[in-house]
MDAnalysis code that builds the backbone (N, CA, C; Angstrom):
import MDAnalysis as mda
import numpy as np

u = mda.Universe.empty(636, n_residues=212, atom_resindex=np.repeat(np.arange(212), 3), trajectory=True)
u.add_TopologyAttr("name", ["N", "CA", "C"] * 212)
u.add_TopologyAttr("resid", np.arange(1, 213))
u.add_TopologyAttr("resname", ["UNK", "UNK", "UNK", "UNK", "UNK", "UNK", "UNK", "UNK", "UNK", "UNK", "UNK", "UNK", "UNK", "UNK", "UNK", "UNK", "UNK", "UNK", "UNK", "UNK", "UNK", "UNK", "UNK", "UNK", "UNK", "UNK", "UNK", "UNK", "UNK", "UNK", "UNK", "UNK", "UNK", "UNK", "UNK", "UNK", "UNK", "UNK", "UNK", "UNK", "UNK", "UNK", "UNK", "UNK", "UNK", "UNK", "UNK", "UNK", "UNK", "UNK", "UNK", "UNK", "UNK", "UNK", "UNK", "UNK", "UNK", "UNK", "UNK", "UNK", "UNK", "UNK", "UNK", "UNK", "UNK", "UNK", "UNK", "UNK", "UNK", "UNK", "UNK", "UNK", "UNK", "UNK", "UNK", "UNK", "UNK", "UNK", "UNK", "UNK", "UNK", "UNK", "UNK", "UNK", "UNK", "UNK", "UNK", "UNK", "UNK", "UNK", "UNK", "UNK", "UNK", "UNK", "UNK", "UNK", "UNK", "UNK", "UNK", "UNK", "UNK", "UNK", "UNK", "UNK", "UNK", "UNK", "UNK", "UNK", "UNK", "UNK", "UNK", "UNK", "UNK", "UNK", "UNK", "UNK", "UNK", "UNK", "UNK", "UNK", "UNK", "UNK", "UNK", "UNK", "UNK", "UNK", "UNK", "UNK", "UNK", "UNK", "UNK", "UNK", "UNK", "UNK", "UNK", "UNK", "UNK", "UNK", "UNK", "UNK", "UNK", "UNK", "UNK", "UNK", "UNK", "UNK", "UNK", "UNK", "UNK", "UNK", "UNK", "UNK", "UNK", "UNK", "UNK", "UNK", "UNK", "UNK", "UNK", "UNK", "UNK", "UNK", "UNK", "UNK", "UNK", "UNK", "UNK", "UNK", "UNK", "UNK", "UNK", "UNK", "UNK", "UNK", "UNK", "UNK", "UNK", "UNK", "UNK", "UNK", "UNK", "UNK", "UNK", "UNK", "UNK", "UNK", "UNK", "UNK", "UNK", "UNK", "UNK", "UNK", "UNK", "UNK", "UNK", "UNK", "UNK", "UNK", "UNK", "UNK", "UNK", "UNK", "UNK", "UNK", "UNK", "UNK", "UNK", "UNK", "UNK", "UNK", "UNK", "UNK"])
u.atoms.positions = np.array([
    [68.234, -70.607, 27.294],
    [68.485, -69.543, 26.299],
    [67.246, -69.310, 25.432],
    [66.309, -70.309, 25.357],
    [65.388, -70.386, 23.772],
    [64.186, -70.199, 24.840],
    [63.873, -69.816, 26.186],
    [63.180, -69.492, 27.256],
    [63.174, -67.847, 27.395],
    [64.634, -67.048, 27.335],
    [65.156, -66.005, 27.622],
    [64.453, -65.403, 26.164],
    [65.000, -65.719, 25.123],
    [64.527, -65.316, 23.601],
    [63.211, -65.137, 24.020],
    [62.488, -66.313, 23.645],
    [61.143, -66.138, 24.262],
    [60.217, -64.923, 24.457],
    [60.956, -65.341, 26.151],
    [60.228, -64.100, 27.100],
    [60.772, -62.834, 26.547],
    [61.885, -62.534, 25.673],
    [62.474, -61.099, 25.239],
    [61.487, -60.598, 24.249],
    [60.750, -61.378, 22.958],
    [60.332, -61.703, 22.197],
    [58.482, -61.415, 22.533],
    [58.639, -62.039, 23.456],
    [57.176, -61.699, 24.185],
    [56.624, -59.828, 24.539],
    [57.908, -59.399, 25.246],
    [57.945, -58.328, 26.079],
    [57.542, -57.471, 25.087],
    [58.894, -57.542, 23.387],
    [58.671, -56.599, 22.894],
    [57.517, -56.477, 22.307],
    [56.868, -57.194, 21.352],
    [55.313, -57.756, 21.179],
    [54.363, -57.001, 21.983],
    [54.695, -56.787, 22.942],
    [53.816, -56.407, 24.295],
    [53.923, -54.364, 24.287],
    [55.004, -54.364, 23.990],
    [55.489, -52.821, 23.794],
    [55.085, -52.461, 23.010],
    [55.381, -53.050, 21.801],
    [54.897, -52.697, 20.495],
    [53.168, -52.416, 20.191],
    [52.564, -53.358, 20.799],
    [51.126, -53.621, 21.133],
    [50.943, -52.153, 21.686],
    [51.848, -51.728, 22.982],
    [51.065, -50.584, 23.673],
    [51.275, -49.521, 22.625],
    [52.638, -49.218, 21.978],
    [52.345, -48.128, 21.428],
    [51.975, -47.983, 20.709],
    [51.710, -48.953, 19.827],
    [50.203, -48.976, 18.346],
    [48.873, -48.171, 19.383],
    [48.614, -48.409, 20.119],
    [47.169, -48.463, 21.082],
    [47.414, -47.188, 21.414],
    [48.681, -46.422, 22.146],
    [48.831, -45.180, 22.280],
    [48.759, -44.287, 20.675],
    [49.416, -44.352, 19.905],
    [49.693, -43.652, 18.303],
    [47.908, -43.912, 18.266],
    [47.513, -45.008, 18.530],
    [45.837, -44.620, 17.826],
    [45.187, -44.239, 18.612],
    [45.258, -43.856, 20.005],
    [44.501, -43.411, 20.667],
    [44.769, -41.616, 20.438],
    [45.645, -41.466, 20.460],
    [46.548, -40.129, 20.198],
    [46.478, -39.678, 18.215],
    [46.266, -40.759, 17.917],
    [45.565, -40.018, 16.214],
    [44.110, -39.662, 16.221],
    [43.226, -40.825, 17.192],
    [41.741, -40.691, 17.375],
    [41.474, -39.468, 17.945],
    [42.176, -38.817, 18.965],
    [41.919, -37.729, 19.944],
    [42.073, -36.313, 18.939],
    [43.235, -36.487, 18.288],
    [43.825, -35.291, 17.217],
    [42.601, -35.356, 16.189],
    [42.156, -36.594, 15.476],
    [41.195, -36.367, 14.661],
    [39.727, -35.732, 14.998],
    [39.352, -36.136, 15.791],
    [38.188, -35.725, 16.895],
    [37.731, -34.159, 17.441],
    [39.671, -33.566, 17.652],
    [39.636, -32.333, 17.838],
    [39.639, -31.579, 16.892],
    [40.213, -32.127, 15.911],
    [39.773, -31.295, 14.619],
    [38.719, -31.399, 13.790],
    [38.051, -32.564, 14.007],
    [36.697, -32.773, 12.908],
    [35.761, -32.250, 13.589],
    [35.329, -31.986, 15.276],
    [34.593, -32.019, 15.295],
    [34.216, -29.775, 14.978],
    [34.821, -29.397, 15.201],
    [34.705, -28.041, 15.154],
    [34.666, -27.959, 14.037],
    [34.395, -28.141, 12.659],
    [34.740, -28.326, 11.485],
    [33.527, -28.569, 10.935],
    [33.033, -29.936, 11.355],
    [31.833, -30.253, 11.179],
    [30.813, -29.414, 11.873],
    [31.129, -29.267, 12.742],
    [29.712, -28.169, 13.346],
    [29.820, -26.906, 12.398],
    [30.829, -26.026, 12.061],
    [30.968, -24.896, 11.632],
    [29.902, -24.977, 9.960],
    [30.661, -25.924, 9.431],
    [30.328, -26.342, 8.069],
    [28.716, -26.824, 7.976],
    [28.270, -27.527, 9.101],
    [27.147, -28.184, 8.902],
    [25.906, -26.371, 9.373],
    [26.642, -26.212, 10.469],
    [25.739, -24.530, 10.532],
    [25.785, -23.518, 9.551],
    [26.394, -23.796, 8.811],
    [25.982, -22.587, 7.653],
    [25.661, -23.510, 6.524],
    [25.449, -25.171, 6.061],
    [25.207, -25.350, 5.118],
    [23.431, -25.999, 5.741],
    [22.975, -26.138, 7.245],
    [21.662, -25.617, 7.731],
    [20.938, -24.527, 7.427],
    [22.101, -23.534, 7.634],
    [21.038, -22.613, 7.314],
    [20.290, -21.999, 5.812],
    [21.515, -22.738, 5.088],
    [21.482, -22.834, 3.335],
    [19.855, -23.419, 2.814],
    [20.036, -24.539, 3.776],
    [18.950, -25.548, 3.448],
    [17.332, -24.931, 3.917],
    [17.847, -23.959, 4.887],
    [16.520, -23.753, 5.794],
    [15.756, -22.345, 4.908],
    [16.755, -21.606, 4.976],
    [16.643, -20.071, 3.702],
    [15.886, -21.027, 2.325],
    [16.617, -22.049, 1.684],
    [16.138, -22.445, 0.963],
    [14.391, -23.169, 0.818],
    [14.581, -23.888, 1.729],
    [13.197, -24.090, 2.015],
    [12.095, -23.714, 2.602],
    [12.384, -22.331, 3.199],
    [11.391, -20.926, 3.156],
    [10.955, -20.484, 1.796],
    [12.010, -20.080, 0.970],
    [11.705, -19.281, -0.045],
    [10.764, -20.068, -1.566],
    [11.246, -21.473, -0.860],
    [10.163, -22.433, -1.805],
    [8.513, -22.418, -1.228],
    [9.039, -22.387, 0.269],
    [7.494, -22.571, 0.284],
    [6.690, -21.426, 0.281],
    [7.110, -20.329, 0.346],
    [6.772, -18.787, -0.254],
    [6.120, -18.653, -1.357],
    [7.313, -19.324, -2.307],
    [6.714, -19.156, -3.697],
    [5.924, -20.244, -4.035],
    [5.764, -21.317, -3.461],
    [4.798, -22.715, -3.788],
    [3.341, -21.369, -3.277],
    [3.642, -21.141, -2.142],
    [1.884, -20.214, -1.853],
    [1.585, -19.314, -2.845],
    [2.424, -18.580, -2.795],
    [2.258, -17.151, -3.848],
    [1.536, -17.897, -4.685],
    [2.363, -19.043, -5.589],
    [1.436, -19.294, -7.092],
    [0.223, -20.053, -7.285],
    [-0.161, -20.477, -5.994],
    [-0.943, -21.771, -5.682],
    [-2.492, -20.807, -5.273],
    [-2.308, -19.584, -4.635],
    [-3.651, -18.958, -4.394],
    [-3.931, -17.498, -5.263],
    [-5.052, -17.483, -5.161],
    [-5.213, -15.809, -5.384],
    [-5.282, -14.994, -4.657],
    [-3.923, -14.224, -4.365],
    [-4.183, -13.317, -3.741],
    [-4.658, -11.863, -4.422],
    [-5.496, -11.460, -3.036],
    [-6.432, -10.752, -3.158],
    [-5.631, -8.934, -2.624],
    [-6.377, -7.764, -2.955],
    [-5.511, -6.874, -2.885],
    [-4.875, -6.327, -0.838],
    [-3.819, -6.632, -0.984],
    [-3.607, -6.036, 0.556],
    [-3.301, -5.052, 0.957],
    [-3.521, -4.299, -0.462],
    [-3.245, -2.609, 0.277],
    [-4.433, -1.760, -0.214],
    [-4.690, -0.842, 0.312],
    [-5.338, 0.256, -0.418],
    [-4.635, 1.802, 0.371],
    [-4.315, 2.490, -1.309],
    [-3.812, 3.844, -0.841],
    [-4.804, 4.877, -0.900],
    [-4.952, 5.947, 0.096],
    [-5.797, 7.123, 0.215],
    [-5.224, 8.119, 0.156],
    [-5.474, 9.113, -1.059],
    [-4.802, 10.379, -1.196],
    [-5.786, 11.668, -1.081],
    [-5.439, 12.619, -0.292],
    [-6.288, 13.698, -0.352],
    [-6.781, 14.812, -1.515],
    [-6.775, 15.701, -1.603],
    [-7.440, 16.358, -2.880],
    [-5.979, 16.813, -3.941],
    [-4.866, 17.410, -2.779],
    [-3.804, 17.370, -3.761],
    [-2.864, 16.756, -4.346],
    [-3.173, 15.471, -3.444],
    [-2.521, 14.266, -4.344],
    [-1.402, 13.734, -3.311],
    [-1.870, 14.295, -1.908],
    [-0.746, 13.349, -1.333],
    [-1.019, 12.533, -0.460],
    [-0.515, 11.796, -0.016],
    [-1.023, 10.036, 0.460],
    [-0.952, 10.413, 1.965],
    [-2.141, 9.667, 2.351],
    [-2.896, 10.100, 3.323],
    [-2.906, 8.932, 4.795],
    [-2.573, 7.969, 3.864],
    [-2.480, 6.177, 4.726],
    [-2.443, 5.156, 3.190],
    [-2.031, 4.337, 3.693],
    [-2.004, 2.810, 3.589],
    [-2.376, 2.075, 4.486],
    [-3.863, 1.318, 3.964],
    [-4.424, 0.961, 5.066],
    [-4.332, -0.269, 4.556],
    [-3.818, -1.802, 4.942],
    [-3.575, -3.289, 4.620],
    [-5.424, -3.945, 5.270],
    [-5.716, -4.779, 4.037],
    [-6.055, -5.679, 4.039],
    [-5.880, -7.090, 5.600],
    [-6.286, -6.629, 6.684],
    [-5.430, -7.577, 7.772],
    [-5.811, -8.970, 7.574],
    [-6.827, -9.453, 7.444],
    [-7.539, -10.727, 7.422],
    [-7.425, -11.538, 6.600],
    [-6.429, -10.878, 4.715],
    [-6.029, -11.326, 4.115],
    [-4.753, -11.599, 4.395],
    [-3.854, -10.247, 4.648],
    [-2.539, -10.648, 4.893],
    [-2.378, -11.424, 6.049],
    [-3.326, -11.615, 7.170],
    [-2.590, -12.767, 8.065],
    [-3.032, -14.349, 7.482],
    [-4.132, -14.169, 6.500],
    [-4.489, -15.575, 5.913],
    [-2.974, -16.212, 4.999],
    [-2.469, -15.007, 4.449],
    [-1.213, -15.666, 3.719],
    [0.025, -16.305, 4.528],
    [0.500, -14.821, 5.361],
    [1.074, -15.177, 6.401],
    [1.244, -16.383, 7.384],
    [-0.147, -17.132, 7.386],
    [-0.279, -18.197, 7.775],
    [0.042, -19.269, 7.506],
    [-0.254, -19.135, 5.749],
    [-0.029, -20.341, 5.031],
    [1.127, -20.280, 4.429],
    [1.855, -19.030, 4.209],
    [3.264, -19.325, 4.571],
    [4.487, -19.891, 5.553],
    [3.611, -19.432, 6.822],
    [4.701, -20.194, 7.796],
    [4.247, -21.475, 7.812],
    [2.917, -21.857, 7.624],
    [3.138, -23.640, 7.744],
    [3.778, -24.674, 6.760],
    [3.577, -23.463, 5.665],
    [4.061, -24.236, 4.500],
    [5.423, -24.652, 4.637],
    [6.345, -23.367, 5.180],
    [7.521, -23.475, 5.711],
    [7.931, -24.291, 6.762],
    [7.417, -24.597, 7.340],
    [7.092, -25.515, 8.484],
    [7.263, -27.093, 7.918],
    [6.294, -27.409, 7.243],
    [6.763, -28.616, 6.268],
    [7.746, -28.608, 5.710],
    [8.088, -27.675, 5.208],
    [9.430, -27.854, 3.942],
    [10.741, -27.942, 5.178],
    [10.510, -27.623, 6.265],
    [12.004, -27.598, 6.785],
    [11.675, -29.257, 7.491],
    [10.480, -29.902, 7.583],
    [10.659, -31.067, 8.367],
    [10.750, -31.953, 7.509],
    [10.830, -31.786, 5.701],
    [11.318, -32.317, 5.038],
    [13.116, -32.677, 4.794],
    [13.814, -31.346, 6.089],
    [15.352, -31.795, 5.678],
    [15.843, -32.670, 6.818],
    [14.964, -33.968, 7.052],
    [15.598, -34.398, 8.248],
    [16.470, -35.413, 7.365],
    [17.481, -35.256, 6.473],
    [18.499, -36.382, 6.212],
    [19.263, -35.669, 5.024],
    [20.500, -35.153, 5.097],
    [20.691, -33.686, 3.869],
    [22.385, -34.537, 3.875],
    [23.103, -34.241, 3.323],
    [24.265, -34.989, 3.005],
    [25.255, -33.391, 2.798],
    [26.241, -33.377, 3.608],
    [27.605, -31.947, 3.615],
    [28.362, -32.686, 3.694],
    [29.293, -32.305, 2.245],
    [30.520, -32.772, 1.474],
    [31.568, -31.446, 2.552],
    [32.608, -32.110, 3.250],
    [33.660, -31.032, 3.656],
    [34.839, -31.623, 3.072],
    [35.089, -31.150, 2.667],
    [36.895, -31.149, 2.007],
    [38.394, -31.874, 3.070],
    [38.539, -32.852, 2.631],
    [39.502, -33.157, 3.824],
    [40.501, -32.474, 4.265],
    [41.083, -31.497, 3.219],
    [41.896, -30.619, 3.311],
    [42.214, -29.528, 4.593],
    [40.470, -29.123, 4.840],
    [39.989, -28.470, 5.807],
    [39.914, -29.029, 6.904],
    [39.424, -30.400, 6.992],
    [40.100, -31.562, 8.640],
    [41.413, -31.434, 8.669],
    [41.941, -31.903, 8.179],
    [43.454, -31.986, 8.585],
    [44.241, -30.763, 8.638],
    [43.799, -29.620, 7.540],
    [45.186, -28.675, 7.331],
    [44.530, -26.894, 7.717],
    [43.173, -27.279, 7.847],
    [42.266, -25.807, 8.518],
    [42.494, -24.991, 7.137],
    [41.681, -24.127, 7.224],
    [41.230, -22.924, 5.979],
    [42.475, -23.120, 5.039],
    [43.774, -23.083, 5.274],
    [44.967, -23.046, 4.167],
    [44.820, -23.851, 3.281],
    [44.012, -25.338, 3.528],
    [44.079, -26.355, 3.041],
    [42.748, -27.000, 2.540],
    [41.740, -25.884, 2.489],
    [40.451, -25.952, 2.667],
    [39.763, -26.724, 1.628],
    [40.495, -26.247, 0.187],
    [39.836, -26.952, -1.422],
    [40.622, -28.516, -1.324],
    [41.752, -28.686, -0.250],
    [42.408, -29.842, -1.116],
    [42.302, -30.719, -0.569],
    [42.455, -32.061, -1.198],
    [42.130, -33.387, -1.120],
    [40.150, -33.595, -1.508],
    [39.861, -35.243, -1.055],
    [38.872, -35.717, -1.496],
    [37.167, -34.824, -0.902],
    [36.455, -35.083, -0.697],
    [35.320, -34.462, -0.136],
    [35.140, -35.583, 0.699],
    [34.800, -35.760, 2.472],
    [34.239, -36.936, 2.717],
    [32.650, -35.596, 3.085],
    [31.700, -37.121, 2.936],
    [30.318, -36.978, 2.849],
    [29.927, -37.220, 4.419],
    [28.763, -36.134, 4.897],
    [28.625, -36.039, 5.835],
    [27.396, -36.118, 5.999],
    [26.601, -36.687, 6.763],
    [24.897, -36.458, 6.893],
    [24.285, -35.699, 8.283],
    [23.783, -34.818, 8.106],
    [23.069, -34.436, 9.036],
    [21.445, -34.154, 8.867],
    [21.160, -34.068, 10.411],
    [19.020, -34.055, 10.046],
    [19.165, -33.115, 10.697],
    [18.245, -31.950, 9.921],
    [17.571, -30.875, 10.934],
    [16.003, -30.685, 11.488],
    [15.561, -29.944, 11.914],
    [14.266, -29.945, 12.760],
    [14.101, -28.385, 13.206],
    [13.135, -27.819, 13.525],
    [12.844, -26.312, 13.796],
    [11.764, -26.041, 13.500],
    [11.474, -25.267, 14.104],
    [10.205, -24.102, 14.336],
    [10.337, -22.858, 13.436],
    [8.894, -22.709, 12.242],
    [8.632, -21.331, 11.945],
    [8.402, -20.099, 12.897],
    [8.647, -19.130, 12.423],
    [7.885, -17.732, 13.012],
    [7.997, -16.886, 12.304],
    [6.706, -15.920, 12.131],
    [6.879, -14.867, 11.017],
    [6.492, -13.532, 11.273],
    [6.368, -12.255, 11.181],
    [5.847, -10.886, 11.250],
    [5.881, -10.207, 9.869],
    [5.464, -9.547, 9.891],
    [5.340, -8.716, 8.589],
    [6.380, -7.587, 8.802],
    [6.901, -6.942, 7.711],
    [7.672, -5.900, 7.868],
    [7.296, -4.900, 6.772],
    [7.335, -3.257, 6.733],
    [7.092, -2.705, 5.524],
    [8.155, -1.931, 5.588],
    [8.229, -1.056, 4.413],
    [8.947, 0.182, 4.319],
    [9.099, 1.102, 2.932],
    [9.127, 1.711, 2.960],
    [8.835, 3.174, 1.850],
    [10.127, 2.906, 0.872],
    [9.924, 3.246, -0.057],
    [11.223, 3.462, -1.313],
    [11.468, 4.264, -2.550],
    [12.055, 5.293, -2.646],
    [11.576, 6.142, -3.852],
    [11.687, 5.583, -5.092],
    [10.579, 5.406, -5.922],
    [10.428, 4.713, -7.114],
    [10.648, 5.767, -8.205],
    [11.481, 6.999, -8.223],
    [11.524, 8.007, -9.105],
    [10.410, 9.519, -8.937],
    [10.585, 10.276, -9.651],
    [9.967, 11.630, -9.419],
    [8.342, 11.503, -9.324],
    [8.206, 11.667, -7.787],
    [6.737, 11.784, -7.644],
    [5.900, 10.143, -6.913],
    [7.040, 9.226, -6.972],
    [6.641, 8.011, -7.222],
    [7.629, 7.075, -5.957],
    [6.860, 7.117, -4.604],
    [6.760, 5.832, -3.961],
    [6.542, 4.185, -3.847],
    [7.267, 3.579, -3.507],
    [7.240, 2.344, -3.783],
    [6.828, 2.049, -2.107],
    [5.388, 1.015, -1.962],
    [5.682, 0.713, -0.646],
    [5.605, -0.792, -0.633],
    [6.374, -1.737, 0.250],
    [6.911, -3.195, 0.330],
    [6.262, -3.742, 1.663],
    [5.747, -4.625, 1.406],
    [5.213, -5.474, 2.253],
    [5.920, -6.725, 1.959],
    [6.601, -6.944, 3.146],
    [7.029, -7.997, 3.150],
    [6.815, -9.295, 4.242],
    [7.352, -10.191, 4.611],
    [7.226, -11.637, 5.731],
    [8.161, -11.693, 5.801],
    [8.974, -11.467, 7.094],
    [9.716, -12.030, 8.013],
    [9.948, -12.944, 8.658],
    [10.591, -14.142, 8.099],
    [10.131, -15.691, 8.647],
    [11.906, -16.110, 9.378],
    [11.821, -16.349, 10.493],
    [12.357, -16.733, 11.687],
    [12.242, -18.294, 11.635],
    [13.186, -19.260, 11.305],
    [13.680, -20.493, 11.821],
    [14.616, -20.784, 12.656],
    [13.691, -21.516, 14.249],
    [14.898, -21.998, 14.801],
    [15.597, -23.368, 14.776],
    [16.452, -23.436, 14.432],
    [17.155, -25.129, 14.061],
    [17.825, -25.693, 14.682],
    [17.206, -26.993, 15.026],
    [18.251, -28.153, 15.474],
    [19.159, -28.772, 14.954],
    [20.428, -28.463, 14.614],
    [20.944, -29.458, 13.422],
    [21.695, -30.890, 14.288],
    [21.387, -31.801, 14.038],
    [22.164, -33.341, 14.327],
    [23.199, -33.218, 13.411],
    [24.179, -33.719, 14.032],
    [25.374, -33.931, 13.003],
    [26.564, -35.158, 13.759],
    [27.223, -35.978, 13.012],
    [28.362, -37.067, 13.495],
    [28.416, -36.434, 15.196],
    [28.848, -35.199, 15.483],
    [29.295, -34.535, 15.880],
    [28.945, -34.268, 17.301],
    [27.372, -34.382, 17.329],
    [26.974, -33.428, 17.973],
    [25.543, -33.119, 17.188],
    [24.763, -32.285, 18.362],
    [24.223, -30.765, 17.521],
    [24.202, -29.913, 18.326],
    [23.463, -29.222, 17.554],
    [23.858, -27.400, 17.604],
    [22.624, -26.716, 17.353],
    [22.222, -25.667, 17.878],
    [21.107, -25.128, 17.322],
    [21.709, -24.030, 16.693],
    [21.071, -23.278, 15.805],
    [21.045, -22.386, 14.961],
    [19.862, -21.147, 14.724],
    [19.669, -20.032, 14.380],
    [18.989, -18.992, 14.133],
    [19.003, -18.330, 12.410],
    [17.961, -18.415, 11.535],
    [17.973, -17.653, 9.963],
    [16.946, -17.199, 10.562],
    [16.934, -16.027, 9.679],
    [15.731, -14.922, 9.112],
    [16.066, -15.098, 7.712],
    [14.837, -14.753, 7.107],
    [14.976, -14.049, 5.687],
    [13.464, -13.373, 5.772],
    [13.345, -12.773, 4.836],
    [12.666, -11.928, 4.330],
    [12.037, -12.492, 3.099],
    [10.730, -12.388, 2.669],
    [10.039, -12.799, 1.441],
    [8.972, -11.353, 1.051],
    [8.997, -11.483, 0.026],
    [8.336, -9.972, -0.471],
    [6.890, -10.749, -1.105],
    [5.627, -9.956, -0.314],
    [4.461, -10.443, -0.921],
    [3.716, -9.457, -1.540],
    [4.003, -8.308, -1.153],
    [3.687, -7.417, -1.993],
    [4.052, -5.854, -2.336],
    [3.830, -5.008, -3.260],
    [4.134, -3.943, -3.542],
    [3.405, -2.729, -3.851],
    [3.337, -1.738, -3.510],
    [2.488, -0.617, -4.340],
    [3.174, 0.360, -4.344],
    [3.032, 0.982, -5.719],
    [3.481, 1.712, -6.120],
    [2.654, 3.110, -6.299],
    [3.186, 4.022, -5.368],
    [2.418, 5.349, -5.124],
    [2.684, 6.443, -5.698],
    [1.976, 7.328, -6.568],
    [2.346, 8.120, -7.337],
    [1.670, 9.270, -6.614],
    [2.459, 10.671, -6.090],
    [1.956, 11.537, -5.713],
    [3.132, 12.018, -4.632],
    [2.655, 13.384, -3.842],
    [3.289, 13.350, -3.308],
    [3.192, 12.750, -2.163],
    [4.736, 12.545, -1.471],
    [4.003, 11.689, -0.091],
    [4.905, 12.268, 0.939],
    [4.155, 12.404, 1.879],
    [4.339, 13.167, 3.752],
    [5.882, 12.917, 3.708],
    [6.635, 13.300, 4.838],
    [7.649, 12.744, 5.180],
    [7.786, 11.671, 6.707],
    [6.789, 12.055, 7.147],
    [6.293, 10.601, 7.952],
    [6.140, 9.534, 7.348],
    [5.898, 8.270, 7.641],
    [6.162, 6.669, 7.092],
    [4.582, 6.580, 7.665],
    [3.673, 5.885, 6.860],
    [2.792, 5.353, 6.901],
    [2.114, 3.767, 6.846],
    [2.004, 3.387, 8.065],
    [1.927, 2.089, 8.159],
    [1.004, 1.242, 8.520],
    [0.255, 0.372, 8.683],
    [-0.945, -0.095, 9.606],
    [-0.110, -1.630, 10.457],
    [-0.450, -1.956, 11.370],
    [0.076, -2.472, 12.117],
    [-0.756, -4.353, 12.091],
    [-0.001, -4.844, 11.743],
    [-1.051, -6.306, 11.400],
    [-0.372, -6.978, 12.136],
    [-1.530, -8.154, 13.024],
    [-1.499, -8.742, 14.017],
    [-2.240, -9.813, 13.950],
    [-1.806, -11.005, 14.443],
    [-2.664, -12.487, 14.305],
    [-3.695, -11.863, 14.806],
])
């Protein structure tokens, strides 16, 4: 009888064992499917937070750090209307330059960044997004600058053109995450310079074309 107990005693032990092992294999799988889409989503837009961000620093670290020199000059004919904008090339690709490397550093500075996601949002998806604790998340990113120039015309009031020179800086990103990674794509735009044209001006767009 105290053999039978036993072995009864044993069996259930044994059952019990499997379905602890099933319930956690089957909570691990549920958690997994939901964190991991979660974490990628969250970690790709708080990459690209980081990456926008550390363009626009190293933009403005150049801007204040050199003298720049003039990159436009406007030519108007006898009655006063603008004739070209002809850029400075050798200056503007000298900036251009030292903007994208600068940028270049600043993004290989985010290889270790910490994204707080809301547990609310693991377990209960967008409905549940603000609630409960924050767990802390680390991810490293990595990427490549690229930049072009962009311009374009703007009416600055009666008589009075505004023309924008700007940098177009292109990061592509690797983000690491618990998860996985993922690559990613930002642009932004940085404004290096402006002129302001008083006269009349064509209705054609006037541009010069700058090239490494």
């Amino acid at each position: 009888m105290k053999r039978y107990v036993k072995k009864r005693s044993h069996t259930v032990l044994i059952k019990l064992f499997l379905i602890i092992c099933i319930l956690t294999a089957v909570f691990i799988a549920f958690v997994h499917w939901r964190v991991r889409p979660v974490i990628s989503s969250v970690a790709a837009v708080q990459a690209k937070s980081f990456a926008v961000s550390a363009v626009n620093k190293a933009a403005a670290d150049v801007l204040s750090e050199c003298d720049i020199p003039e990159l436009e000059e406007v030519s108007s004919d006898s009655s006063g209307s603008l004739r070209s904008v002809t850029t400075n090339t050798a200056a503007a690709n000298e900036l251009k330059h030292r903007i994208t490397l600068r940028a270049q550093q600043e993004i290989g500075r985010l290889n270790h960044q910490r994204v707080d996601i809301p547990a609310g949002l693991i377990l209960g998806g967008e409905l549940f997004g603000g609630v409960g604790p924050d767990i802390p998340v680390y991810i490293s990113l990595s990427g490549n600058a690229d930049s072009d120039f962009e311009e374009s015309f703007e009416s600055g009031g009666i008589n009075q053109t505004v023309h924008k020179l700007s940098l177009r800086i292109n990061v592509q990103l690797s983000v690491l995450t618990p998860s996985g990674s993922i690559n990613e794509n930002t642009t932004t735009s940085v404004l290096i310079g402006e002129t302001v044209i008083i006269g009349n001006t064509p209705q054609g767009v006037f541009g010069t074309d700058i090239t490494d």
